[in-house]
Every structure is written in structure tokens, then in C-alpha cells.
N, C-alpha and C positions, 0 to 999 in steps of 0.2 A: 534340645540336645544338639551339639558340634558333632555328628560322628566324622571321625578322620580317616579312618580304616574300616575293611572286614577283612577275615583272613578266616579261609573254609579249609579244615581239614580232611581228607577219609583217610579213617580209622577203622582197623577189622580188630576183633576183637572173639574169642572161641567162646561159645554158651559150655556153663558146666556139664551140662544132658545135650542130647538132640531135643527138638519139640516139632511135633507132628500134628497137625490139621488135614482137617480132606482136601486142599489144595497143595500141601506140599510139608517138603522136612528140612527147617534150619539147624546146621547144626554149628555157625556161626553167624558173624554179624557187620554186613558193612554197613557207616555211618557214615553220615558229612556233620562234623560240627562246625557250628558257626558262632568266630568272636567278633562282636562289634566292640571297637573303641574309640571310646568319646577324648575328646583334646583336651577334657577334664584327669587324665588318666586313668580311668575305669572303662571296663570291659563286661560287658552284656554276653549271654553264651547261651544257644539254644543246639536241639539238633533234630538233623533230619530223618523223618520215621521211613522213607524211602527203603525198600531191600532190594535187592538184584536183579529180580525179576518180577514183570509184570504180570502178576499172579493174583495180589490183593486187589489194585488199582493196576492205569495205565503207569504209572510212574514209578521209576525206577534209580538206583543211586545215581547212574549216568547222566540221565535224561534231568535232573534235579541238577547235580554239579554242573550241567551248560544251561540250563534257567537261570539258576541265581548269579552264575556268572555273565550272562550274555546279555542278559533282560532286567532282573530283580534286582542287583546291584547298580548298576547305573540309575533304575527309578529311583532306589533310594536316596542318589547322592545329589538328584535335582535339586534341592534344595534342604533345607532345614527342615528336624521334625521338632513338632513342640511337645506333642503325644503321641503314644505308640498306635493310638485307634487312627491316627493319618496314616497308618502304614498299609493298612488293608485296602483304604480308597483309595492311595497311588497304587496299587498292584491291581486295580479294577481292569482294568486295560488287557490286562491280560487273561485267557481265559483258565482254567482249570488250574494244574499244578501246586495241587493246595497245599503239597506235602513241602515242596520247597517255598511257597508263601512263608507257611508255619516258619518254617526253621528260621529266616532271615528277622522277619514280625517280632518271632521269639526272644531273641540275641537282644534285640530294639525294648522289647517288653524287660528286660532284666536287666540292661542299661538302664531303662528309665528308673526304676526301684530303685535300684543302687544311688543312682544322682541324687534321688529324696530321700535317701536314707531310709526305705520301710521294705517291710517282704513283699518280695510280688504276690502270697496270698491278701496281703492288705490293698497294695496297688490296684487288686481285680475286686475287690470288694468281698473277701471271704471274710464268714464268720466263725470256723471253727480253729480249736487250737488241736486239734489231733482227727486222722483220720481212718475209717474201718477199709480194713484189707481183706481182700480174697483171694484166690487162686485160681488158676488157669491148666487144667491137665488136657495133657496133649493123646491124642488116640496109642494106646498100648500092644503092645504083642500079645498079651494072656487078661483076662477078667481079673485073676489073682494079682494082676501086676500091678493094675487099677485101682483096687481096694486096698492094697495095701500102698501105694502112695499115697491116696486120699486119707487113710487113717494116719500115716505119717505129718502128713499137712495139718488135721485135725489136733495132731500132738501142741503143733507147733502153735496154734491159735487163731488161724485165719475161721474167717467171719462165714467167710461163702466159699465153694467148690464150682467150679465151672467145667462140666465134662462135656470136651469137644468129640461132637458124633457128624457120622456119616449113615449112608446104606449102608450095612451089614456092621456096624457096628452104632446101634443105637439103640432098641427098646431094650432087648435082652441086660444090655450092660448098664443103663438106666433102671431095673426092675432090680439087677444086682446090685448098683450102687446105694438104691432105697430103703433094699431088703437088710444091708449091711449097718447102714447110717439113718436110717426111719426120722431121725429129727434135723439132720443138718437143712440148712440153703443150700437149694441146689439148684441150680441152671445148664440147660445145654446151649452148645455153639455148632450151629449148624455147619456153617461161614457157606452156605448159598446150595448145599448140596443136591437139593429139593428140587419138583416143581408141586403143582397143584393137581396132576394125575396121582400123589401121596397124601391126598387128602386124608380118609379113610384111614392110613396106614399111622397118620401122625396121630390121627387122635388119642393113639394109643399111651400119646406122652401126658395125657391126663391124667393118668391114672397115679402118677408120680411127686402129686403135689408139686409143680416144678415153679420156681419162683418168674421164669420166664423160659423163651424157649428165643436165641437170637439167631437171628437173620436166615429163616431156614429157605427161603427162595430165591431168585436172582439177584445179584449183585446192585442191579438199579434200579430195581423193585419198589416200587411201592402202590400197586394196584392189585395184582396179585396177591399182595401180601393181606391187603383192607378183606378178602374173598377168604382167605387163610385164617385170620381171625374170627372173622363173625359163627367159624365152623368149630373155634377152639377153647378151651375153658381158662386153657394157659395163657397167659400174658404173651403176645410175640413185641420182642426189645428189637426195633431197624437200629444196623449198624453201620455198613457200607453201603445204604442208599440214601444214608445223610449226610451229606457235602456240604450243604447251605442251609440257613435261616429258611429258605423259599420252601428247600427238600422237606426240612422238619414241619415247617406251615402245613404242607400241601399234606405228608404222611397221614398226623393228625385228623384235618379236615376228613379222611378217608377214611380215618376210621384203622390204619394200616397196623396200629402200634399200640400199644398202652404202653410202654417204657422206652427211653433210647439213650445206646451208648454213644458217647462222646467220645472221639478222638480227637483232640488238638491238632495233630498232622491232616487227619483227612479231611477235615472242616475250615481250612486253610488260616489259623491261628487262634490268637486267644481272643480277640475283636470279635470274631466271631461267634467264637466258644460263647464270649458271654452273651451275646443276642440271643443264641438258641435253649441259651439257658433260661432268661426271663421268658421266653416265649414259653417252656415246659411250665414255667410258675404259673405265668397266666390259666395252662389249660389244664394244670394237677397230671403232667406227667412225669415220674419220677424220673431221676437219671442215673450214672454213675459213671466212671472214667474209663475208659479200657485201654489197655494195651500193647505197641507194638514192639514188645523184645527191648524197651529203652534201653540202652547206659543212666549214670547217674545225673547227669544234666535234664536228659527228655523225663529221667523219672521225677526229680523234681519240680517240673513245671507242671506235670499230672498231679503231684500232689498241690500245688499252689491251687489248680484250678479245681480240684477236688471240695476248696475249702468254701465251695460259694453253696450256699442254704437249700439247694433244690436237687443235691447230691445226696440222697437220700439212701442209696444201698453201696454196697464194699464194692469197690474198682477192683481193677487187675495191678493196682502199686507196689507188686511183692516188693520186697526189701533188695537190694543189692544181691548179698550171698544167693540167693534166690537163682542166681542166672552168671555171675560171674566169678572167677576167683579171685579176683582183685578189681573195684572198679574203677571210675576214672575224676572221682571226688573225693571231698574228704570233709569230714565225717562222710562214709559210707550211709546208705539209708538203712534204716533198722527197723524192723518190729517188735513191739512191747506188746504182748497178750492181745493181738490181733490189731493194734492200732498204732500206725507211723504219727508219732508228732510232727507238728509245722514248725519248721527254725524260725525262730525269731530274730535273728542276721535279716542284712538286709538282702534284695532280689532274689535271686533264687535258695537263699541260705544256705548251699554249700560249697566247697572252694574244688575248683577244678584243680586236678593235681597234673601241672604242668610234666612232670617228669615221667609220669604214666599214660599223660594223655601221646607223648613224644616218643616212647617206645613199642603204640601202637596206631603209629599216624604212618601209614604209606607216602604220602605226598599231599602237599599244601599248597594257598597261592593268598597272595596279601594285594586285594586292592585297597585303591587309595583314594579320597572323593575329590 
């Protein structure tokens, strides 16, 4: 691949709801999209899962926009790439900032597709042609307010329900969501709330048939977590103490996890994505894709990478409408009775809609190799 340019946009974009976790409440959305274009004339397009503030990770939209400008662009333009899995080892060099690895890797990974003409689910080596969706509910004001979004979402046909809990908001609304819904998938999302003096307290999340319980201890956790398990009947899924192939190696080996979500952004690309993919085959642990508030580009690549064989339960892929009132592709992503099909268009199979993406782009910058 000749790439000639990148050209990074942020882009703010308003969520149709707020959505609320025990770390904080988005109720919009800054982005960095990134286009790479090859001297072929096609254009590669990923984006950055980065938000405002250093809340999930260290990394932030700002801190990501002078990465890929300062550092990650120029590796890239050292020389020629032949394949996108070069793009991970030139970014060796540098440490962390996986969020911004991803996004530029990405653009590279949806260039390459395009050049061969097949979907980037085939370029990764998926093998499905449609994929199961779940939901993601965000902590509520009322228990009523709860069950009846969840029955809502139910109408609509997602697979699985994700109730994000905290302290004071968790067995009670767990007991009512079970009591309500007795047969769905359900999982909770801690996102770190915990420590291991709730030992005792958590057990209580047994009683709920809970398909898994994710990330309920520190954020870089994974020894604590191996202690947390051996005490619990529930599955615990590691989320953000999996950054690296090493992270997931080592989890495992401990014992820390029986499942783990995948983010694309925070595993620092799809090169990655796929190593710690084969690694869960190796060891029979299931996976699924999660989340960060994408637009329709980042949701696309979730679904590309969704399609590979060891993705075994519903991601967080809600559909477009889902989050936006208009998004920034086209075809919008859509669900059919609980499952997005995979385009069969080439890369990322759908077309960024330059005239939407331009009336929510604040400012841009176009280097050149």
C-alpha cells in the first residue's frame, strides 16, 4: 500500500439519551476519525474510542490527537506497508496509547480491504455472515425506569441485557431485573467499582443466574481478580485490564477470568485483537466485543472483528438509531431480530457520509508522507 495522506478529524456528535456508569455520564461524544488514502484513490477510515476525559484509561481525545500527530504518523510514513499487521510492530516503539494505535492501524486495516477488494470481516479471517447484539443499560434514576427500558430493548430483539451496577445500585436492581425477566441473558458491568473487602457482598450476584459479572475490581487488575473468582460461581469477564496479548496470557494463567471482552481501541488494534483472539481458542475462553459509544465507522470495525469463530456471546454492536439521530455512514447499521448482518461491500462495508461527517467535524488537519 502507497498511503499519501492521513487526514484526522474531531468530530462531536450529541447521544440520543445521556448514558451513565459509576465512573461518569456521557451525554455526547468527541471523536478523532482517521482517513488514510492510498495514491490508488481509496481511503481506509477508522476512529478513535478516546473520550475527554481520563476516566476509562490514561488516554484522552487530546492526548490521542498529538500521538497520532506527533509520533504515529510520521512511523507510519517511514516507509511502505505491505500489510496492516506491519503497522502494530512499527508502533512498538512506542508505549501504551492503544486507543490512538487502533484508530490509525484501523484506517491502514480498511485501506488494505478496499485495495483487495473483500470485507474487512474476510481480510481478519471471519467466518460469520451476521452477528448477535446486546445491549448496554446505563445506571437509572428509579428500578421502574430500569425494567421498563429493559422490556423495551426486549421488544426490540437484542440477545443479551447488560446492567451497569455500582455500590448502592446493584443486588437489589439485579434481584428486580431477574425477578422481572427470569429467562433473559443477563450480565453486570461493574467498570471497577469494587475491591475484595465485597467479597462476601458479591456473592450475592450468584443467586442471579448472571451470564458473567465484568470487570468488578481495579482497573489493572488481574490478581485480585484470580482471588475474586475462585470465591464466585459467576463467570468474571476482564475488560480494561486487557490491553495486550501478555495481559490476556498472564489473566488466564491466574485463573482471573473465564470470559474477556474485547475492545479494539483499548487492545491497541485489530493485529492485536486477532492474537488474543486465537489465544481465548487455544484456552476455551469465550469472548465478545464491547463498546465505546462508537459512531458508524468504530461500529463497523466491532462488527468486522465480531465475525471471527471464538466470538461466541452478543457484543455491545447496538445498531446506529441506538445512540444517534443521524449517523455518519450510510447504510446506517441496523438490526434484524437481534442480529446486524456483515456487508459484503468491500472494507469496512459502509460509505462514510462525507456531508454529515463535515457538519459535525470541529477541525481537521491533512498530513502528507
Amino acid at each position: 500500500m502507497e498511503i499519501k495522506s492521513i487526514i484526522l478529524r474531531h468530530i462531536k456528535m450529541d447521544l440520543l439519551t445521556p448514558f451513565t456508569t459509576s465512573v461518569g455520564t456521557e451525554v455526547d461524544k468527541d471523536i478523532i476519525l482517521v482517513e488514510a488514502k492510498s495514491k490508488s484513490g481509496l481511503s481506509g477510515w477508522a476512529e478513535s474510542v478516546a473520550i475527554t476525559q481520563p476516566i476509562y484509561n490514561e488516554e484522552t481525545v487530546k492526548t490521542n490527537w498529538h500521538m497520532m500527530s506527533d509520533h504515529l504518523i510520521p512511523l507510519l510514513f517511514q516507509e511502505s506497508v505491505k500489510h496492516p499487521d506491519e503497522v502494530s510492530e512499527r508502533f512498538r516503539s512506542i508505549r501504551g496509547n492503544f486507543n490512538a494505535k487502533a484508530a490509525i492501524e484501523g484506517a491502514v486495516w480498511d485501506l488494505y480491504a478496499k485495495e483487495q477488494n473483500i470485507p474487512l470481516a474476510e481480510a481478519l479471517g471471519g467466518v460469520k455472515d451476521k452477528i448477535e447484539v446486546g445491549v448496554s443499560v446505563g445506571i437509572q434514576y428509579s428500578q421502574a425506569a430500569i425494567l421498563k427500558q429493559i422490556e423495551g430493548y426486549l421488544e426490540e430483539g437484542y440477545k443479551r441485557i447488560k446492567v451497569k451496577i455500582k455500590p448502592g445500585w446493584d443486588v437489589e436492581i439485579l434481584r428486580a431485573v431477574r425477578k422481572e425477566f427470569p429467562d433473559i441473558q443477563l450480565m453486570a458491568d461493574a467498570n471497577c467499582a469494587y475491591t475484595l473487602k465485597d467479597i462476601e457482598y458479591l456473592k450475592q450476584l450468584d443467586d442471579f443466574g448472571l451470564t458473567m459479572i465484568e470487570q468488578p475490581l481495579d482497573h489493572d487488575d488481574i490478581v485480585d481478580h484470580a482471588k475474586l473468582q475462585a470465591q464466585l460461581n459467576t463467570p468474571i469477564c476482564l475488560d480494561e485490564s486487557i490491553h495486550t496479548y501478555e495481559d490476556a496470557r498472564k489473566a488466564i494463567e491466574l485463573g482471573s477470568c473465564r470470559i474477556i471482552n474485547l475492545k479494539i481501541g483499548r487492545v491497541g488494534g485489530l493485529t492485536e485483537s486477532k492474537k488474543i483472539h486465537n489465544l481465548c481458542v487455544e484456552h476455551d475462553i469465550p469472548m465478545w466485543c464491547g463498546g465505546m459509544l462508537e459512531a458508524g465507522i468504530g461500529r463497523a470495525h466491532n462488527i468486522a472483528i465480531t465475525t471471527l469463530s471464538n466470538f461466541t456471546l452478543p457484543g455491545d454492536t447496538a445498531p446506529s438509531s441506538h445512540y444517534w439521530a443521524q449517523d455518519i455512514i450510510d447504510p446506517e447499521v441496523v438490526m434484524e431480530n437481534g442480529y446486524i448482518y456483515v456487508p459484503e461491500s468491500s472494507g469496512i462495508g459502509y460509505e462514510p457520509n462525507r456531508e454529515r461527517i463535515e457538519d459535525v467535524t470541529l477541525f481537521s488537519r491533512v498530513f502528507h508522507s
